[in-house]
Kinemage of the C-alpha trace (Angstrom):
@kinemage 1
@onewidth
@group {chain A} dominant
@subgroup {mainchain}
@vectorlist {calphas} color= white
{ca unk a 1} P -9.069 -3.559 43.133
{ca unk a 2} L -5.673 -2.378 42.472
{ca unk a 3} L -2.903 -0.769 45.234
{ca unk a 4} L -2.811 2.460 42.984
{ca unk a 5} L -6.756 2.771 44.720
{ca unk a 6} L -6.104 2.670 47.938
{ca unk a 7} L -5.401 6.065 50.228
{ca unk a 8} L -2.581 6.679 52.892
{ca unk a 9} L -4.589 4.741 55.510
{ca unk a 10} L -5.550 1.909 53.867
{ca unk a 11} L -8.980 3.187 52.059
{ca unk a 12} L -10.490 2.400 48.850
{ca unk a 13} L -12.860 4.914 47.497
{ca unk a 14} L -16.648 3.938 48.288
{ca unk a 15} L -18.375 2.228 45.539
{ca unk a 16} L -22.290 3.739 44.999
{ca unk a 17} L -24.668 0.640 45.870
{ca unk a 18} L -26.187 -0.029 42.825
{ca unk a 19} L -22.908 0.200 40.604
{ca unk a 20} L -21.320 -2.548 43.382
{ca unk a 21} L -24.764 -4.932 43.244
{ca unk a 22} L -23.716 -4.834 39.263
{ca unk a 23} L -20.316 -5.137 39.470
{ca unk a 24} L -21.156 -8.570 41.851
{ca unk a 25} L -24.078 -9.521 39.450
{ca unk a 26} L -22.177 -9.715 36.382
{ca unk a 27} L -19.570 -11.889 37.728
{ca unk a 28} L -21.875 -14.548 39.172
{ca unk a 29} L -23.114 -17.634 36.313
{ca unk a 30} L -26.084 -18.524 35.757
{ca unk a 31} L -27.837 -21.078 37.768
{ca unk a 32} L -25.603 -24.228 37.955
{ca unk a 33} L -27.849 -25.756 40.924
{ca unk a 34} L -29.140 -29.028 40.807
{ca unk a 35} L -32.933 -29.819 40.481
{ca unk a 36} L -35.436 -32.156 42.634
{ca unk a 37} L -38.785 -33.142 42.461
{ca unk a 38} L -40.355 -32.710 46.009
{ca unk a 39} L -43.744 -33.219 46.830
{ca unk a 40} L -46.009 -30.275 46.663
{ca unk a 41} L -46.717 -29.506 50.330
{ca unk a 42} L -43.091 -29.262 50.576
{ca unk a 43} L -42.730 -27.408 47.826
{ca unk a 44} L -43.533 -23.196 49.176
{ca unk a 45} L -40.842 -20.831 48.867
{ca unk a 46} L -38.692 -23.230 46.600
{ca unk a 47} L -37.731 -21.923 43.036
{ca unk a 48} L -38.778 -23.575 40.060
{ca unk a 49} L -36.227 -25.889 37.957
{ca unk a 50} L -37.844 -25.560 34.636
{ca unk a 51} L -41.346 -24.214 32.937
{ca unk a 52} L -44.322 -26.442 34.092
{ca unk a 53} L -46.910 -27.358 32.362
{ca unk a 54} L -50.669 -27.975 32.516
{ca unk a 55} L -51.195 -31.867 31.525
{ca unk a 56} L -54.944 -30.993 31.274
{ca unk a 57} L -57.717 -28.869 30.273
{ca unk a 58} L -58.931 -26.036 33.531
{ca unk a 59} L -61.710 -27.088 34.044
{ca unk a 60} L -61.935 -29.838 31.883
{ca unk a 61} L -66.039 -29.132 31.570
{ca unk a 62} L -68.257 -26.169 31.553
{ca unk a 63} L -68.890 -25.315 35.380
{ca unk a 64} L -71.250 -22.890 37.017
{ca unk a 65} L -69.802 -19.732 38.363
{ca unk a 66} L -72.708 -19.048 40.082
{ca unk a 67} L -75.706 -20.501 42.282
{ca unk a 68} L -79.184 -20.327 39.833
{ca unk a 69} L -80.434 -22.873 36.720
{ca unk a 70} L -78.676 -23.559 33.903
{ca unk a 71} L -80.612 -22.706 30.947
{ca unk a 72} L -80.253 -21.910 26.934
{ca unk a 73} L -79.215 -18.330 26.980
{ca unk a 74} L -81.588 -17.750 24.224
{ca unk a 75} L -84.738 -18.820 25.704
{ca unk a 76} L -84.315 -15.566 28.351
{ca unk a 77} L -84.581 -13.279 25.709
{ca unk a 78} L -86.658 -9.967 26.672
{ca unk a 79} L -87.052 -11.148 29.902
{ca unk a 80} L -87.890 -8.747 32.215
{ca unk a 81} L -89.989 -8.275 35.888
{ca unk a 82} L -93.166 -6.510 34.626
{ca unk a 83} L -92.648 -9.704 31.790
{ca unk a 84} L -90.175 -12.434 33.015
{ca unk a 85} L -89.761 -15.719 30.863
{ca unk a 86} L -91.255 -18.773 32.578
{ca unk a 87} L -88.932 -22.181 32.949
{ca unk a 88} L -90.093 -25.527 33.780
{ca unk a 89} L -87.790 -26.737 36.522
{ca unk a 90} L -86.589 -30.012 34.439
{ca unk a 91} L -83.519 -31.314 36.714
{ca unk a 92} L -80.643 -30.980 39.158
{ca unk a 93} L -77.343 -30.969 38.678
{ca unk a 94} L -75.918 -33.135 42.105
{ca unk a 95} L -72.194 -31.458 43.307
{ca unk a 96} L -69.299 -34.238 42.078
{ca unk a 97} L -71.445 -35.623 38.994
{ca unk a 98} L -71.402 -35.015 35.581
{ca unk a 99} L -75.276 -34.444 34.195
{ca unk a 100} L -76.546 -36.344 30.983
{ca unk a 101} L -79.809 -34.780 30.787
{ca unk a 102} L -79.742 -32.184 28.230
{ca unk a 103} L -81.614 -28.811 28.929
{ca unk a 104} L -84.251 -28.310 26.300
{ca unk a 105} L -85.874 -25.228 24.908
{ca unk a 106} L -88.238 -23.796 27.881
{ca unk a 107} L -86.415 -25.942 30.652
{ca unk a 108} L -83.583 -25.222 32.828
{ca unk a 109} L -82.116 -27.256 35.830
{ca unk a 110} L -80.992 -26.323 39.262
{ca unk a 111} L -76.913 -25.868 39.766
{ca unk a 112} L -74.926 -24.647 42.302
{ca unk a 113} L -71.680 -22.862 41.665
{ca unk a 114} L -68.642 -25.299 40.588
{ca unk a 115} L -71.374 -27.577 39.449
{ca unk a 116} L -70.590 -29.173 35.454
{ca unk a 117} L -73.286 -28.048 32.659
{ca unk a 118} L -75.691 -29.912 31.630
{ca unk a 119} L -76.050 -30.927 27.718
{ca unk a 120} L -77.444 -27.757 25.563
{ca unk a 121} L -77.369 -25.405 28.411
{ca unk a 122} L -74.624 -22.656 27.580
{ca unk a 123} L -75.588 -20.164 30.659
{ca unk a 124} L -76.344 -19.888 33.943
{ca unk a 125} L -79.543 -16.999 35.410
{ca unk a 126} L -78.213 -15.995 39.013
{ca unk a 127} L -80.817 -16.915 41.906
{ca unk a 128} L -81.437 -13.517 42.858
{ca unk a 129} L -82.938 -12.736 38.939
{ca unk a 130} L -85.461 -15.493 39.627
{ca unk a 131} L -88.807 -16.136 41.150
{ca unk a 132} L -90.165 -19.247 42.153
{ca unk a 133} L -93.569 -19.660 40.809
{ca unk a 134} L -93.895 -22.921 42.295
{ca unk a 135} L -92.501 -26.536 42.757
{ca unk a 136} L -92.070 -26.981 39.092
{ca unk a 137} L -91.753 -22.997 37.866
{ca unk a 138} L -89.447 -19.842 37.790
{ca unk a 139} L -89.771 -16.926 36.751
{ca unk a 140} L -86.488 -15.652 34.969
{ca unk a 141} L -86.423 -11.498 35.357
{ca unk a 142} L -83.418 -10.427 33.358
{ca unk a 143} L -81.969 -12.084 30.745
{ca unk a 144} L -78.494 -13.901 30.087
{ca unk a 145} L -75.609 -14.006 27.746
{ca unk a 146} L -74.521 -16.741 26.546
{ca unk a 147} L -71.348 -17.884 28.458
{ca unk a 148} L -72.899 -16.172 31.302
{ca unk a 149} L -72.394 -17.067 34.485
{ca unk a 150} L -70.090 -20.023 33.317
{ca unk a 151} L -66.293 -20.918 32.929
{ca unk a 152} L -65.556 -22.917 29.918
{ca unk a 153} L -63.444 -26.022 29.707
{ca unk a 154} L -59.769 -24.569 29.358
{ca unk a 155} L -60.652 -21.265 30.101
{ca unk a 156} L -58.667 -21.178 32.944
{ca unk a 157} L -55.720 -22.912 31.453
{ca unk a 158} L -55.151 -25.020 28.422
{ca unk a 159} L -53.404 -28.318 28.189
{ca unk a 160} L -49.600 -27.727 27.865
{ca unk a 161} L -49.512 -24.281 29.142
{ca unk a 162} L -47.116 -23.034 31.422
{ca unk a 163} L -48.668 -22.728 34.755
{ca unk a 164} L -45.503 -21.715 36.751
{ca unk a 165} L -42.556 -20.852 34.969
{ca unk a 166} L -38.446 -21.322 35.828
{ca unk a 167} L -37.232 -19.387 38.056
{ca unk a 168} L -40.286 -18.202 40.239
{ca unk a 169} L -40.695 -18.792 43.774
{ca unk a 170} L -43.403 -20.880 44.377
{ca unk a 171} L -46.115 -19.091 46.026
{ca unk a 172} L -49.553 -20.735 47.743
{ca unk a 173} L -51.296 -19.570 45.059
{ca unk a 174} L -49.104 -21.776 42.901
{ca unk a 175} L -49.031 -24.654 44.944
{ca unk a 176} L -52.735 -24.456 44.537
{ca unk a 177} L -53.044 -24.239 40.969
{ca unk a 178} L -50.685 -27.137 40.647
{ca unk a 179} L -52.794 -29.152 42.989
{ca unk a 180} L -55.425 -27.964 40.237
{ca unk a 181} L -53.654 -29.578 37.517
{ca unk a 182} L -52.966 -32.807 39.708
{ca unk a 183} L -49.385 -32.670 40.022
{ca unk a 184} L -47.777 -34.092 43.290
{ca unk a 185} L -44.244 -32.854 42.904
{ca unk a 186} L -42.685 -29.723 41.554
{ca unk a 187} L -39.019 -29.683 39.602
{ca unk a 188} L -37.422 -27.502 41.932
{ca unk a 189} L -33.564 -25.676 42.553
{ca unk a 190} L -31.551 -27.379 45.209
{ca unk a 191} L -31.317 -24.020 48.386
{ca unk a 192} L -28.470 -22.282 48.058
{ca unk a 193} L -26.044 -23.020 50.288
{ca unk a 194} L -24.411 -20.177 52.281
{ca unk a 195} L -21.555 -20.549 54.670
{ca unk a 196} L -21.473 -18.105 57.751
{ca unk a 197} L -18.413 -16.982 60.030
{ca unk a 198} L -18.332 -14.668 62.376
{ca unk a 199} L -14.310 -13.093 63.450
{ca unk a 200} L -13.241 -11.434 66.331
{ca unk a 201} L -11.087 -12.442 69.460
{ca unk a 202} L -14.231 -10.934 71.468
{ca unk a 203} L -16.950 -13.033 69.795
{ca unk a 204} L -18.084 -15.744 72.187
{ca unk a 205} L -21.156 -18.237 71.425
{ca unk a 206} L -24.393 -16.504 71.803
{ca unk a 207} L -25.444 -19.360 74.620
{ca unk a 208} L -22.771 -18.808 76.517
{ca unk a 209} L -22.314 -15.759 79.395
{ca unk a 210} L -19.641 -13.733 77.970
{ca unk a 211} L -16.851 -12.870 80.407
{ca unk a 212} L -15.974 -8.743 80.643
{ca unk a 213} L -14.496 -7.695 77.346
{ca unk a 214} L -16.291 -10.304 75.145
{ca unk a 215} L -20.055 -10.372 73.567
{ca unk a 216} L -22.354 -12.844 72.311
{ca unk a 217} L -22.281 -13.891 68.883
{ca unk a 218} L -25.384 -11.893 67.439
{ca unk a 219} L -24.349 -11.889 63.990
{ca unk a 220} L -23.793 -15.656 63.165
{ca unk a 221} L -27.374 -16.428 63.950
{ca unk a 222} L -28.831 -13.507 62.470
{ca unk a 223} L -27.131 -13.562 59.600
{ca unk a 224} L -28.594 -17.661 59.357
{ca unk a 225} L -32.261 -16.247 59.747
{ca unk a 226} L -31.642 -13.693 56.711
{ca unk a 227} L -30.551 -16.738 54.548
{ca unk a 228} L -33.355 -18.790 55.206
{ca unk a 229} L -35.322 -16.200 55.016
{ca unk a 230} L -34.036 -15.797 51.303
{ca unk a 231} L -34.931 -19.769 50.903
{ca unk a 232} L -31.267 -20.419 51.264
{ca unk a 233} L -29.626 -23.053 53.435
{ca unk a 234} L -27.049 -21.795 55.839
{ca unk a 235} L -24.202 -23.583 57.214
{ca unk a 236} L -22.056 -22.037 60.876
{ca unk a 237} L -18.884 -22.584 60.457
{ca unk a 238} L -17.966 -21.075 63.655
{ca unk a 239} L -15.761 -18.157 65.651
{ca unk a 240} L -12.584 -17.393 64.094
{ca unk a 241} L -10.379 -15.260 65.768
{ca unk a 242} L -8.049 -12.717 64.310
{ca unk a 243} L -5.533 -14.877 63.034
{ca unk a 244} L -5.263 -15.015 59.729
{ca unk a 245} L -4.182 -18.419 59.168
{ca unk a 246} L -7.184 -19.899 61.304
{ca unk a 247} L -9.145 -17.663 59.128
{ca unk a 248} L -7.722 -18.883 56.110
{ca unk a 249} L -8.498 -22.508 56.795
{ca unk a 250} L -11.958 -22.076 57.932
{ca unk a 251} L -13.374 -19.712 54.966
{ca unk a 252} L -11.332 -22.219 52.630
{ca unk a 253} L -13.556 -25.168 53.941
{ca unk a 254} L -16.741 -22.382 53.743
{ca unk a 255} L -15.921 -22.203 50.337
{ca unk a 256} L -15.330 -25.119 49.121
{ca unk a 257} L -18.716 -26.192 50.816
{ca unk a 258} L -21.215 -23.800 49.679
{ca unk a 259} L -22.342 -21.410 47.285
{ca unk a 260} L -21.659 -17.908 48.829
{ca unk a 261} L -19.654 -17.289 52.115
{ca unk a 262} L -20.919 -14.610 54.224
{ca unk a 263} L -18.207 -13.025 57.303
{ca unk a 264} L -19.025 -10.508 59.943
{ca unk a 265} L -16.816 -8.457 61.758
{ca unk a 266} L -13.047 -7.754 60.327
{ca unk a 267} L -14.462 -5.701 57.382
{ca unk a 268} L -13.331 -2.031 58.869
{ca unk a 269} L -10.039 -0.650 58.367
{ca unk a 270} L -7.495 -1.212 61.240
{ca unk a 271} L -4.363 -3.643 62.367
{ca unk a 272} L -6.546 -6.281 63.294
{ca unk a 273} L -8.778 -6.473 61.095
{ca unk a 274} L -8.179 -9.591 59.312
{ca unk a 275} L -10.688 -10.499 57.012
{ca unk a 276} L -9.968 -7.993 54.367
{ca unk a 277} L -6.559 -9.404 53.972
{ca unk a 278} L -7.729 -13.141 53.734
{ca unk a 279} L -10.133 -12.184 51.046
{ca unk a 280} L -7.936 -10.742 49.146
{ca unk a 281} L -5.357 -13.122 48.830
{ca unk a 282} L -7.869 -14.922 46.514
{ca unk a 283} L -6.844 -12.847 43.569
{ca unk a 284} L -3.293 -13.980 44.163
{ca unk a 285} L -3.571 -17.123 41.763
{ca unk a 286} L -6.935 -15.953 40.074
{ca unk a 287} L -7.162 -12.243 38.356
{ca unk a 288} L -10.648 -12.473 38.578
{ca unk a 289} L -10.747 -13.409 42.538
{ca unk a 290} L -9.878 -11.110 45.207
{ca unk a 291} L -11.719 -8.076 46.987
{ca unk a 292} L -13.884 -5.802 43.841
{ca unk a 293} L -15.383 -3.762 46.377
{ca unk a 294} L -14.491 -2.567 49.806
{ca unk a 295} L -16.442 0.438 51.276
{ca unk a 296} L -20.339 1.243 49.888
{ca unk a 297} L -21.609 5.114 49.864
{ca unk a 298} L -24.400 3.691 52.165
{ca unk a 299} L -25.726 3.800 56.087
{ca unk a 300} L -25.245 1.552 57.796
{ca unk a 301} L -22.918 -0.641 56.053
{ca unk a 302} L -20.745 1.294 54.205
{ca unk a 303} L -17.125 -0.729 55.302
{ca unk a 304} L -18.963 -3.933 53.482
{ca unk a 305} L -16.499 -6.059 51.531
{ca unk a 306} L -17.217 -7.787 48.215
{ca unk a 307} L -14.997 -10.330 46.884
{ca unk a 308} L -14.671 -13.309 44.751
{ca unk a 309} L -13.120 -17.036 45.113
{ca unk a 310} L -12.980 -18.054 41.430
{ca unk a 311} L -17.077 -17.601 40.738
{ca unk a 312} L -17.873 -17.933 44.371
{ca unk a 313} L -19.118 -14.398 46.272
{ca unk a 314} L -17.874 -13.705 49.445
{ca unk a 315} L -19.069 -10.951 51.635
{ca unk a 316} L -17.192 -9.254 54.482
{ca unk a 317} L -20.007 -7.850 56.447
{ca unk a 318} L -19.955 -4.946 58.883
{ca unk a 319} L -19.660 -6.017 62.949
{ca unk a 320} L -22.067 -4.183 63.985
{ca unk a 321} L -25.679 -5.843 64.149
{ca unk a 322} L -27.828 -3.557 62.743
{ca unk a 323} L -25.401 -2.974 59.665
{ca unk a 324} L -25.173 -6.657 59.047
{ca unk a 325} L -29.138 -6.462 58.243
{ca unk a 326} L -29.063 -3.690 56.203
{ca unk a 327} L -25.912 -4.516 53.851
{ca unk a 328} L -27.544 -8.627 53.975
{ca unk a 329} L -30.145 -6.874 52.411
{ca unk a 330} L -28.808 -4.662 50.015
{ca unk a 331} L -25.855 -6.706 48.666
{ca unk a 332} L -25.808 -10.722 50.050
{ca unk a 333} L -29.997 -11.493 48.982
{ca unk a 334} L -28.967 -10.540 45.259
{ca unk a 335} L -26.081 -12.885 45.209
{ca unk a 336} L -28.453 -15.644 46.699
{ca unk a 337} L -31.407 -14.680 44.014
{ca unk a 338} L -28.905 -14.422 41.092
{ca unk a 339} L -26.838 -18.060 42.250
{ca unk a 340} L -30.967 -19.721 43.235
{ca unk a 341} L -31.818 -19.214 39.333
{ca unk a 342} L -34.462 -16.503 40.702
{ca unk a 343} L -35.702 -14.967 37.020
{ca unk a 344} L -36.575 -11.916 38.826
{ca unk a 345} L -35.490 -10.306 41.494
{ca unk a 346} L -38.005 -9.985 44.944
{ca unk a 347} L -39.981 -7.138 44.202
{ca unk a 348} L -40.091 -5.394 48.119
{ca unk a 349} L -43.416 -5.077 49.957
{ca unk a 350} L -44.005 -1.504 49.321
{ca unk a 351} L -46.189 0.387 51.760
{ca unk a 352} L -46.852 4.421 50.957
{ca unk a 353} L -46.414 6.157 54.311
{ca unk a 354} L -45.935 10.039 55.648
{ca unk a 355} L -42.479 10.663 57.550
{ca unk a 356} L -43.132 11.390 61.173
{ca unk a 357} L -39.610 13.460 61.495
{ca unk a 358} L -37.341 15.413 59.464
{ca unk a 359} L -33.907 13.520 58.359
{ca unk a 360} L -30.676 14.595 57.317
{ca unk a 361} L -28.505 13.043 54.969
{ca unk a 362} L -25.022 13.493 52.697
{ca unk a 363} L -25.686 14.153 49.191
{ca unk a 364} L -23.673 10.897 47.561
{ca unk a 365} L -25.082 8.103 50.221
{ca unk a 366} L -27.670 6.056 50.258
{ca unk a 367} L -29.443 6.044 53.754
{ca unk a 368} L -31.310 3.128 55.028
{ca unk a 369} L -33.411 4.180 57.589
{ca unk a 370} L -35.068 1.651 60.108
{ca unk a 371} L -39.576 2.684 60.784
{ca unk a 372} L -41.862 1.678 62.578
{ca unk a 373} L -45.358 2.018 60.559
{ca unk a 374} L -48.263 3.598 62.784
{ca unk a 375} L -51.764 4.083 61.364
{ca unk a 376} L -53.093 7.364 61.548
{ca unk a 377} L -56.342 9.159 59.847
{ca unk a 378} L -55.433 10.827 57.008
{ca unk a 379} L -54.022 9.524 53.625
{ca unk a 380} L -52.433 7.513 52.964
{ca unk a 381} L -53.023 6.186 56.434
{ca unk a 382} L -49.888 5.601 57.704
{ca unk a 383} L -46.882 7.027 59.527
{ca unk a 384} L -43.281 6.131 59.293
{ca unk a 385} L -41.634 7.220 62.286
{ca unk a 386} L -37.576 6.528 62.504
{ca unk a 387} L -36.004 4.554 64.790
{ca unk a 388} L -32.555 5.925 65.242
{ca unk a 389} L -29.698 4.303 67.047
{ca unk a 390} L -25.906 3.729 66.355
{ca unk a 391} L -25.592 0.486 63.847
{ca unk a 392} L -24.280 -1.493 66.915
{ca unk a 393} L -27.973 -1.717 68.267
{ca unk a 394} L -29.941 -4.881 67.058
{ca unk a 395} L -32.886 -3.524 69.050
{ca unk a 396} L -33.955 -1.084 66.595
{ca unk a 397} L -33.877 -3.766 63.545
{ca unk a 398} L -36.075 -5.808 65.650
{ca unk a 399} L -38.538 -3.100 66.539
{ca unk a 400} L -38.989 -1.586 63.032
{ca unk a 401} L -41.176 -2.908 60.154
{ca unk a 402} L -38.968 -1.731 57.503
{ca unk a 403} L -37.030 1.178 56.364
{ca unk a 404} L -37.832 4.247 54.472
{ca unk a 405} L -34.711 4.959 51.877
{ca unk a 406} L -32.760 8.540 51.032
{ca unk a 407} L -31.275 8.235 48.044
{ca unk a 408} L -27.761 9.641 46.986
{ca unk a 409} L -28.929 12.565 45.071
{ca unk a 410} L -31.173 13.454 47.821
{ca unk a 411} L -29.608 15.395 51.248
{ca unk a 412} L -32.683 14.323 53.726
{ca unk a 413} L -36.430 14.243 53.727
{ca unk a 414} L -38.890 16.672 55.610
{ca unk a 415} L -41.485 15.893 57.976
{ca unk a 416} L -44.509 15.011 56.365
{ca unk a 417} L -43.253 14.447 53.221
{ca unk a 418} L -44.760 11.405 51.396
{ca unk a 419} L -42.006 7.939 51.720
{ca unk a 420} L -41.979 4.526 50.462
{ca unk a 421} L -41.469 2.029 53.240
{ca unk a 422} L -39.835 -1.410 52.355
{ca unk a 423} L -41.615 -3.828 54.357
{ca unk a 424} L -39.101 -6.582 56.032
{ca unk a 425} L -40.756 -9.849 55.352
């Protein structure tokens, strides 16, 4: 950002959001993270290290897909209720063995779903297509395909296929299917490490009773639950007040200690704001450090800071609660995806809703607008209704269920109209 940018008081032309996410983007590195093997119940939420890979056949043997008699898919030919084919009952297949008693031509054996195929037998008739004639006899109704009814060894994944690749958040389905495959560890990323300090003479500890003129620190600990949320580890480094020296030295040590440095508060333009001035001095000794963004055509969060420390983001996040959510959102959980190794970015809970109010908006901004989601009887069969409050109110992050967006080339939405509501996870 260069002086020749800045206005009279101390401005810098807003940045639109998605040309500031790129701007950050591009100057981040690949993954540099270090990798561990934990063991797979530890391993949800995590992000993959490298490409895994299936040491074995799934299922390594024909199984049943269905409860009925395995039989030769030929011998049901024609078969039919007013003239079903007729099967001697020749053997059962017990759960957890693996039958060596072929199926022969007029024969079939009792199996139960999961259960392995017997020799000769390439399909399974369904019990409800059967009739039991008696002890020894069915009656087969409808007829079979071969392959019917059954999974084939491999089918579900072959030996040395890649059953999770890098970069992916592991997922319980994933943990599951690499139970499948008998693996008890997963090659994982190390968390991303993000330090956290909130500024402001009138911060005080959120355990404490603040005194008149001072407030609980809401932001620290918030802005903590975001970056776990985001499978990141987050470090407090504590109040600093507006000094700039004693803000220098503690997002220095932030730095130096983690991946990302998040600060709230100090981001605004005004005398005391300090923050701005500390970040920039990071471009002093490094052309490519230094603030790149200050001010985001977006609401709430528009006086959100982006900077850089040599490769290292640093944010300078709004003070007010509800803006800190919104711009950790939009700007900080890229940074964190982009420095995890995360291939591809979170795709957002989507829910299709109908807007409960009419909203206004500038053309040029991008609105986030806190919901709560309602059910209600006609399609799609929900309601976003806003929850509007200054950005200073926490309360209405905490009651809403996600926010609808208004894009910049749009100047509201009208009541009624169909909206996309991001889910908050």
């Amino acid at each position: 950002m260069t002086p020749e940018s800045i206005d009279m008081l101390g401005r810098a032309p807003l940045v639109i959001l998605a040309e500031a996410v790129s701007m950050m983007l591009s100057r981040i590195p690949a993954c540099r993270l270090d990798f561990e093997d934990i063991p797979l119940e530890d391993a949800l939420g995590r992000i993959t290290a490298r490409d895994i890979v299936s040491p074995e056949d799934m299922p390594p043997h024909p199984r049943a897909t269905m409860d009925g008699y395995a039989v030769r898919a030929r011998d049901t030919f024609g078969a039919m209720e007013s003239l079903p084919s007729y099967f001697e009952i020749a053997g059962e297949v017990a759960m957890g063995e693996k039958p060596d008693r072929p199926v022969v031509v007029g024969a079939c054996h009792r199996i139960a779903t999961g259960g392995f195929m017997p020799p000769g037998a390439d399909a399974v008739v369904m019990l409800e297509h059967t009739v039991e004639a008696d002890r020894r006899m069915i009656e087969v109704v409808q007829p079979v395909a071969s392959g019917g009814n059954v999974i084939q060894a491999g089918e579900d994944m072959r030996r040395g296929d890649v059953l999770v690749p890098a970069g992916h958040r592991l997922r319980p389905a994933d943990i599951g299917l690499l139970a499948g495959a008998g693996m008890v560890s997963a090659p994982v990323r190390r968390r991303a490490r993000v330090g956290i300090i909130s500024t402001g003479d009138e911060i005080v500890p959120h355990a404490e009773t603040p005194p008149p003129g001072k407030m609980r620190d809401i932001n620290g600990v918030n802005i903590a639950a975001l970056s776990k949320s985001c499978g990141a580890e987050p470090r407090f480094y504590g109040i600093a007040p507006d000094d700039e020296l004693a803000l220098r030295e503690m997002l220095e040590r932030a730095i130096s200690e983690n991946d990302l440095v998040a600060l709230s508060g100090g981001s605004s333009v005004g005398s005391r704001d300090t923050a701005a001035r500390v970040m920039n001095l990071f471009g002093r000794n490094d052309r490519s450090g230094g603030i790149i963004v200050h001010g985001i055509a977006m609401k709430p969060g528009k006086p959100v800071i982006i900077a850089f420390a040599g490769d290292k983001p640093v944010f300078g996040l709004p003070g007010h609660p509800a803006a800190v959510s919104v711009a950790f959102h939009a700007v900080v959980r890229p940074a964190i995806e982009r420095i995890s190794g995360l291939a591809d970015a979170c795709v957002p809970r989507i829910l299709p809703a109908r807007l409960a109010r009419s909203l206004n908006s500038a053309a040029g901004r991008r609105d986030f607008i806190r919901v709560k989601v309602e059910r209600i009887n006609e399609p799609p069969g929900f309601s976003a209704i806003p929850l509007l409050g200054k950005s200073g109110a926490i309360s209405t992050i905490a009651r809403a269920d996600g926010y609808v967006v208004i894009t910049e080339e749009r100047q509201g939405i009208a009541e009624g109209e169909a909206v996309n509501v991001e889910i908050f996870d």
